[in-house]
Structures are given as C-alpha cells and as structure tokens.
C-alpha positions, 0 to 999 in steps of 0.5 A: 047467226048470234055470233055475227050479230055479236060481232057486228055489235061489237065492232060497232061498238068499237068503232063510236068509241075510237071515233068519240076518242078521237072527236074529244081529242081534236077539239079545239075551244070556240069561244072564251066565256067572261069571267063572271065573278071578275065582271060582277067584282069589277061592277061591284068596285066601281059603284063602291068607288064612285060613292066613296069618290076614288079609284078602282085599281085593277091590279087588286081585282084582278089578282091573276098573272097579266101585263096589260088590260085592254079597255075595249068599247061596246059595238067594237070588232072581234078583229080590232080586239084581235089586232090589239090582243096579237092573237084572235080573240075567242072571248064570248059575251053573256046574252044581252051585255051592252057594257064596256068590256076588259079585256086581261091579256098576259103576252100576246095571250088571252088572260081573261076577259070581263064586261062592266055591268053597271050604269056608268060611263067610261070616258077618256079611253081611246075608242075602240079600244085603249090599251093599260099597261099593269103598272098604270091601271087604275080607274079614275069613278067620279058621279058614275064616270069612269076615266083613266087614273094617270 
C-alpha cells in the first residue's frame, strides 16, 4: 500500500512539474508597463525647461534605440495607438495617470512608453495622436504649455 501511494505521489508530482513547465513556456506578456524612471525624467525636464523657458529634446532623455515617438492624447483608443504603432499596443497605464502619454517605437515595434506626469499642457500636437519622427523631436515648454519645437 506504501508503494502505490509513493508512486501515486510521484506521478503527481511529475505531473504539476511538466504542466508548470509547460504554462511558463507558452506564456505570452499582456501589457507593457510605463517606464517609470523615463515618465518621471520626462516631467522632470518639462518643469525645468519651462522655468529656464526652453526645449526639451527627447533624443536625450530618451537614450535607447527609437526612430519615432508617438504623442498620444489622454482618453485615446488602444486600437487608434495601434494603428499609429503598426502593431497592438500592449502598454499599461499606472492607476490613476490622466497625462499625455509618449509613446517610443523603433520599427513597427513598441520601444517603450511614457506618460507626462506634471500640470502642463500640451497643445499643437494632432489629436489623438501626432506622431515625431527622431530627428525632429523636440518639445517647445512655455508658461507650463507644451508645444512641438519645429
């Protein structure tokens, strides 16, 4: 009787480990979460700019490989971002962001993604979303509004 109960075990055993091995190898990643740090830099350098009266270039803040960035206004659909992205966008928002968000993508691709977590505004952008190649994105502060440079 011990033997089938060691063997019943066993098999049980063996059997949550190949059906654990094979969940964590099919899994596939839901969401995206913002990238904290590149939020909080990004808020950071408006605030600063707009009380030093300048721009803030986006090619140094956001020092990772990327082609365009898209500007993306609150309330906008998944699927508009999508469209704009080439592919779905899987970015998840903190509880409670109501800012602009920044969307980096490098291809059809999904960079990284950032939300503006200061009081200011942003105007001049195409809504729901305007889209900056590299080369030309640089941001415009002036009294806390923010605006495209070029």
């Amino acid at each position: 009787m011990t033997r089938a109960l060691l063997a019943v075990g066993a098999l049980l055993a063996v059997a949550f480990a190949i059906f654990g091995l094979v969940v964590f190898l099919t899994r596939e990643e839901d969401r995206v979460a913002v990238d904290n740090l590149l939020a909080e830099n990004l808020t950071r350098a408006i605030q600063t700019s707009d009380e030093q009266g300048g721009e803030v270039d986006l090619r140094r803040i956001a020092d990772f490989p990327w082609d365009r960035v898209l500007v993306v206004a609150p309330g906008t659909s998944r699927d508009a971002v999508s469209e704009a992205l080439g592919t779905e966008y899987k970015g998840d928002l903190p509880f409670g962001s109501l800012g602009q968000v920044l969307v980096f993508a490098r291809g059809n691709r999904l960079a990284r993604f950032a939300d503006y977590r200061g009081r200011g505004t942003f105007t001049g952008f195409e809504r729901p979303l305007d889209v900056l190649p590299r080369e030309r994105a640089v941001l415009r502060v002036r009294n806390l509004v923010v605006s495209p440079a070029a």
